[in-house]
C-alpha positions as CSV (number, residue, x, y, z in Angstrom):
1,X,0.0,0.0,0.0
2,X,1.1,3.6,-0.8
3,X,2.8,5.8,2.2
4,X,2.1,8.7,0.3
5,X,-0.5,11.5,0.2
6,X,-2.3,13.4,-2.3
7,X,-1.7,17.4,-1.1
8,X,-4.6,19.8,-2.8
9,X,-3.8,23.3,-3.2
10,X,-6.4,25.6,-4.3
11,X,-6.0,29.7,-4.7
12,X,-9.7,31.1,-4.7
13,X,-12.0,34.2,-4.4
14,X,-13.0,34.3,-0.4
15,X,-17.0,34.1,-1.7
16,X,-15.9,30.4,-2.4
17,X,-14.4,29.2,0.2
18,X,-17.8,27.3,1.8
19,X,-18.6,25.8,-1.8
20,X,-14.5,24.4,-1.7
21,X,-14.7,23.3,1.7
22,X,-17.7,21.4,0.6
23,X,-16.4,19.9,-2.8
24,X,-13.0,18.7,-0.9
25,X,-16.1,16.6,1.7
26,X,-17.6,14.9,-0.8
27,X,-14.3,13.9,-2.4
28,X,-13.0,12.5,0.4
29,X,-10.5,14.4,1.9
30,X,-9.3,14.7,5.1
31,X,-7.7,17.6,7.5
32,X,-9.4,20.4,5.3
33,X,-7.8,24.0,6.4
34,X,-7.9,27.9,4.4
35,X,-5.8,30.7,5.3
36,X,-6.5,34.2,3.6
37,X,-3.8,35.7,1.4
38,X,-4.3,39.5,0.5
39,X,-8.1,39.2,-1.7
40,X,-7.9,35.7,-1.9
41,X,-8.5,32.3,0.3
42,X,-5.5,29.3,0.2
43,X,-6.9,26.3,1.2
44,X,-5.0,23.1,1.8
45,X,-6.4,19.0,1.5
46,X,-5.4,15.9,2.1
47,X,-6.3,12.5,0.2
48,X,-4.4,8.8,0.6
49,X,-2.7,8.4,-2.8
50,X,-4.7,5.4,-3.2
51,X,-7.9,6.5,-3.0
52,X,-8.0,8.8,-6.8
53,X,-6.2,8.8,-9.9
54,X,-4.9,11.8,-11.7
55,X,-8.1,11.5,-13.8
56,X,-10.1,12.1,-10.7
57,X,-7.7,14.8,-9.5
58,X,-8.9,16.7,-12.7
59,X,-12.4,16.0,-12.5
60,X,-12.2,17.6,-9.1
61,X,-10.7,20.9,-10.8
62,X,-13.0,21.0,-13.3
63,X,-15.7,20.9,-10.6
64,X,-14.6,23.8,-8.6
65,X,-14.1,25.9,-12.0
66,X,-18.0,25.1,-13.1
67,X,-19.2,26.2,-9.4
68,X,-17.0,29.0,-9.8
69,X,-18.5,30.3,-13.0
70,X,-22.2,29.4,-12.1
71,X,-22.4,32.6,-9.9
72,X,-19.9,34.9,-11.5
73,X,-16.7,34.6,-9.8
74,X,-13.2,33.6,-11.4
75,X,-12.2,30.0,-11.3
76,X,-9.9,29.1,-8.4
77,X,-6.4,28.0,-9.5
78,X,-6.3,24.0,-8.2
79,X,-2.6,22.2,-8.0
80,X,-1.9,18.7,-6.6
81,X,1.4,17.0,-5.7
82,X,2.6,13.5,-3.6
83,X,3.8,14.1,0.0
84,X,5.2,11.7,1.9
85,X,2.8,9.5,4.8
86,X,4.7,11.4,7.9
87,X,4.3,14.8,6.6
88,X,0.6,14.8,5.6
89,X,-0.8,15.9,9.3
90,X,1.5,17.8,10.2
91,X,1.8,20.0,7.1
92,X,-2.0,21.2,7.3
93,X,-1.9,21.6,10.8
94,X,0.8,24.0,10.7
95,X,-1.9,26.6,9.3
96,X,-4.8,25.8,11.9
97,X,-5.2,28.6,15.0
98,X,-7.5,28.9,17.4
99,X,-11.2,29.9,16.4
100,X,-13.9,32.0,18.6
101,X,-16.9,30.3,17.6
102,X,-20.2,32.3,19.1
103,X,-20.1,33.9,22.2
104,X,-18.7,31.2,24.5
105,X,-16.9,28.5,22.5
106,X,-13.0,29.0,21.3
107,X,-11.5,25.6,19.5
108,X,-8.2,25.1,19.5
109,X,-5.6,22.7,18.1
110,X,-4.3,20.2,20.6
111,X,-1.0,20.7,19.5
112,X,-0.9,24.2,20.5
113,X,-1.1,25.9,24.3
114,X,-4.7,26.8,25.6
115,X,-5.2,30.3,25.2
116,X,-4.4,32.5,28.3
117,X,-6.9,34.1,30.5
118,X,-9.9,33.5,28.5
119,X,-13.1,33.2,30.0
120,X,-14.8,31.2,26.8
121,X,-15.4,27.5,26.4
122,X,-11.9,25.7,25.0
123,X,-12.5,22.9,23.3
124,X,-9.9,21.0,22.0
125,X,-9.4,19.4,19.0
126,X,-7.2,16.8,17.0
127,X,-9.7,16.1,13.8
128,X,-7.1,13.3,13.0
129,X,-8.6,12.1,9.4
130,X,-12.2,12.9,10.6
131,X,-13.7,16.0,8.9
132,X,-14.2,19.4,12.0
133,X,-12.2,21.6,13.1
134,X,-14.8,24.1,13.4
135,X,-13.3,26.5,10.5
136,X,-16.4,25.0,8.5
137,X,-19.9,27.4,8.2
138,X,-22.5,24.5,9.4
139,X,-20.1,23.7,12.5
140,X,-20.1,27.0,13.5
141,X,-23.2,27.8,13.2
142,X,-24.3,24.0,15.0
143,X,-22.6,25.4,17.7
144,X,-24.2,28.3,17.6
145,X,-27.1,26.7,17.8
146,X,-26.6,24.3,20.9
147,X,-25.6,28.2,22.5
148,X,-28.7,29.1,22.0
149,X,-30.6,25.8,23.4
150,X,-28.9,25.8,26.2
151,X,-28.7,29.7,27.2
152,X,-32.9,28.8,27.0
153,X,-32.3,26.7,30.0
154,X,-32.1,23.7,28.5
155,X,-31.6,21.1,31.7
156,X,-29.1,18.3,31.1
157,X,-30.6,16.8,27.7
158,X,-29.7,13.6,26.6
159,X,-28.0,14.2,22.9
160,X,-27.7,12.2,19.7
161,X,-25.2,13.2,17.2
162,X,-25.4,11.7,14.1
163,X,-23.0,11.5,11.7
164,X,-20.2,12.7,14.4
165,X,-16.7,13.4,12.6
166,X,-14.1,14.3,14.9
167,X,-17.2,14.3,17.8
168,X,-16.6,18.4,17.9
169,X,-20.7,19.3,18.1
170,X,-20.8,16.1,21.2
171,X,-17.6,17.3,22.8
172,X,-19.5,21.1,22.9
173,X,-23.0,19.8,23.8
174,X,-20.7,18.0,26.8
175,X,-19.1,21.3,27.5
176,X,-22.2,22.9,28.1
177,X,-24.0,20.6,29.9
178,X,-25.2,17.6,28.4
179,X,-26.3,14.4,30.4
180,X,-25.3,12.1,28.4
181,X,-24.1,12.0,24.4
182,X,-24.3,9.6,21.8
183,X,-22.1,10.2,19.2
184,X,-22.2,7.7,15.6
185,X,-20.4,7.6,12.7
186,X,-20.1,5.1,9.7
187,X,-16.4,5.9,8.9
188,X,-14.4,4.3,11.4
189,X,-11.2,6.8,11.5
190,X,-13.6,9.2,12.6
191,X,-15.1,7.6,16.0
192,X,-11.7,7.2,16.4
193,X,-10.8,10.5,16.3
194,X,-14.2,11.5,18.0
195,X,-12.9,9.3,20.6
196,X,-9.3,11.4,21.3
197,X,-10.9,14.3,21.4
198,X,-12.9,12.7,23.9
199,X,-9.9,12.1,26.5
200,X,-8.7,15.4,25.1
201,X,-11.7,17.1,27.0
202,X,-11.6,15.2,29.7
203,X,-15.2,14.1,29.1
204,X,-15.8,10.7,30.5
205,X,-17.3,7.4,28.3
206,X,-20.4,7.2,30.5
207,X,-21.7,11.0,29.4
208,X,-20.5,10.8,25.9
209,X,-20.8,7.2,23.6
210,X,-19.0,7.6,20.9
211,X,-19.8,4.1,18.3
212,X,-19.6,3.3,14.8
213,X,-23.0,3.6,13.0
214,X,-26.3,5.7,12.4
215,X,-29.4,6.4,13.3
216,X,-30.3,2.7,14.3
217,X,-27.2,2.2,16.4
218,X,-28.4,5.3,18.5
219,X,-32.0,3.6,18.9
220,X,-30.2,0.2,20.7
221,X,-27.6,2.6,22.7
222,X,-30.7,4.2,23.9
223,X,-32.4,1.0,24.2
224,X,-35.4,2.0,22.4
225,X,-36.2,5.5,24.3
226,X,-36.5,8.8,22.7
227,X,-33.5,11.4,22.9
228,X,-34.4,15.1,24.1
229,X,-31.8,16.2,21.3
230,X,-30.8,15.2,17.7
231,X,-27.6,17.1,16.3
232,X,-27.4,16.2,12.1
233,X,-24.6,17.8,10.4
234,X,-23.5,15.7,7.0
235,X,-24.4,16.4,3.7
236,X,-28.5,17.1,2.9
237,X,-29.3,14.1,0.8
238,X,-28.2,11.8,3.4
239,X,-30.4,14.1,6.3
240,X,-33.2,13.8,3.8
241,X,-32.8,9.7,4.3
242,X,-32.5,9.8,8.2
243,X,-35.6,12.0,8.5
244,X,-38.2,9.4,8.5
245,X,-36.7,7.1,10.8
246,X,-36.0,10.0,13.5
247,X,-39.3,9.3,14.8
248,X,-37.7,6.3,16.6
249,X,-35.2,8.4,19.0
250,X,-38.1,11.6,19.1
251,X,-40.8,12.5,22.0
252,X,-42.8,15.8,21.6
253,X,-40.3,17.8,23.5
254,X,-37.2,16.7,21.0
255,X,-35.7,19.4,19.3
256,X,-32.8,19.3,16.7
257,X,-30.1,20.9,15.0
258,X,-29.5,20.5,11.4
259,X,-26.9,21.7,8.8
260,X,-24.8,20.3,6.1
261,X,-27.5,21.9,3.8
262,X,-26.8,24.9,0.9
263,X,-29.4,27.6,1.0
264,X,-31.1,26.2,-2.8
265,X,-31.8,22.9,-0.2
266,X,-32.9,24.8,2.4
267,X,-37.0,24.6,0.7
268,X,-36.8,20.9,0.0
269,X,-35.3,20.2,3.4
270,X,-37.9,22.1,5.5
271,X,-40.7,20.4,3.5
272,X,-39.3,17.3,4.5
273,X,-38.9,18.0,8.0
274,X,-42.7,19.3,8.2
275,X,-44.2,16.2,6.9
276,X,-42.6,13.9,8.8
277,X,-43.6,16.2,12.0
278,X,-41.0,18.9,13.0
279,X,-41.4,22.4,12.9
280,X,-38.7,24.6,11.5
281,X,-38.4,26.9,14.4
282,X,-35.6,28.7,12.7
283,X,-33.5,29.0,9.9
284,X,-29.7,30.5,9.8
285,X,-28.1,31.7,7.1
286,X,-23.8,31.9,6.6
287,X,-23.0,32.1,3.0
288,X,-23.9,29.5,0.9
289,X,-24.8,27.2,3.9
290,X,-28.0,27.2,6.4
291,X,-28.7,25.7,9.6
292,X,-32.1,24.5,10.9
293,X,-33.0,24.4,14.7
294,X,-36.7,22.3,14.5
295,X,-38.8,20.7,16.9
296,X,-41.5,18.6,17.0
297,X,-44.9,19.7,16.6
């Protein structure tokens, strides 16, 4: 097997940097970071040589040049090159600082000191392979969200996160209060890295569950009883699926958080939610990206 990794560069207009960060998911990659350079956005990804060929590589470009053009901005300039197995983390995390999310949360690299005589929320993070860091539009604005639940007085829910990643929206539920969390994801690297950053926050294996899975492994972790909370942030087509079968972890006091959904989804996704029973209490906008926080009717 290859040691090697595939390193993505790609020199954009800022206006696209949500639209790249959400072509690199879908590709595959892993440890996705952007820095901004003068009146444009750098951003760096990460592939296993393995996983594409050149031809793919190309395919990719030509994808970020058509989104590019479809709403009038100049196509970003996209280059690619091998780097060698121990290199690959630690290159993109030389570009990663520490982000104020909200009012309360600041995430910050694990490899880095905490920041000094802050009075916020740290939470910190090693993504590992598992896509969030919290630079991404629909995590920030999920944990905007859980801000707001729990600023409402929201008393020690019990939480299922679907579709975890590096367990960044569990590990901040935890933070602010949670009873007890369980976090699922079908890619194994990332309830491993959801794990880490478990121990990381000091947040024990009784309050947050982190297993490989979906929807249905929450429903036997729960053994069968409704959730007060569902967090849902992947990609729409794939929230559009779980939908239906949310009624299995939901009571008529659930509420949810939802992202991972571009604002031309945002209509399809809230008639979905309605007719399976959940309101769309509201709706937040960041760029191209929106975030629903729903509960049940």
């Amino acid at each position: 097997m290859s040691s090697s990794w595939w390193e993505i560069q790609i020199l954009g207009h800022p206006a696209l940097e949500e639209t790249i960060f959400w072509r690199l998911e879908n590709f595959g990659c892993r440890g996705v970071v952007s820095e901004a350079q003068a009146d444009s956005c750098l951003m760096r990804a990460y592939l296993h040589q393995d996983q594409v060929q050149m031809l793919d590589l190309a395919a990719l470009s030509l994808w970020l040049r058509q989104d590019a053009i479809a709403i009038d901005l100049p196509p970003p300039g996209t280059h690619w090159h091998l780097i060698e197995e121990e290199d690959w983390s630690s290159s993109w995390k030389e570009h990663w600082q520490p982000t104020d999310i909200g009012d309360r949360f600041t995430v910050y690299p694990a490899w880095l000191d905490p920041p000094q005589g802050s009075d916020r929320i740290l939470l910190k993070l090693d993504p590992g392979v598992a896509f969030g860091t919290g630079a991404h539009a629909t995590t920030q604005l999920c944990l905007e969200s859980l801000e707001m639940r729990f600023s409402m007085g929201e008393e020690h829910p019990i939480v299922a996160d679907i579709g975890c990643g590096s367990g960044i929206l569990s590990i901040g539920a935890a933070l602010l209060g949670a009873k007890k969390i369980y976090a699922v994801d079908v890619d194994s690297l990332a309830v491993k890295a959801a794990r880490a950053n478990q121990a990381l926050n000091n947040i024990s294996t009784e309050t947050m569950v982190v297993e490989e899975g979906s929807l249905d492994r929450v429903v036997s972790l729960a053994n069968h009883q409704p959730v007060d909370a569902i967090l849902c942030n992947i990609l729409a087509e794939t929230i559009v699926e779980l939908i239906p079968q949310m009624t299995a972890i939901a009571a008529p006091h659930t509420w949810g958080v939802i992202s991972g959904v571009l604002l031309e989804q945002a209509k399809p996704m809230a008639d979905v939610l309605e007719q399976h029973g959940w309101i769309v209490a509201t709706l937040w906008k960041r760029q191209e990206w929106c975030c629903f926080n729903i509960r049940r009717s």
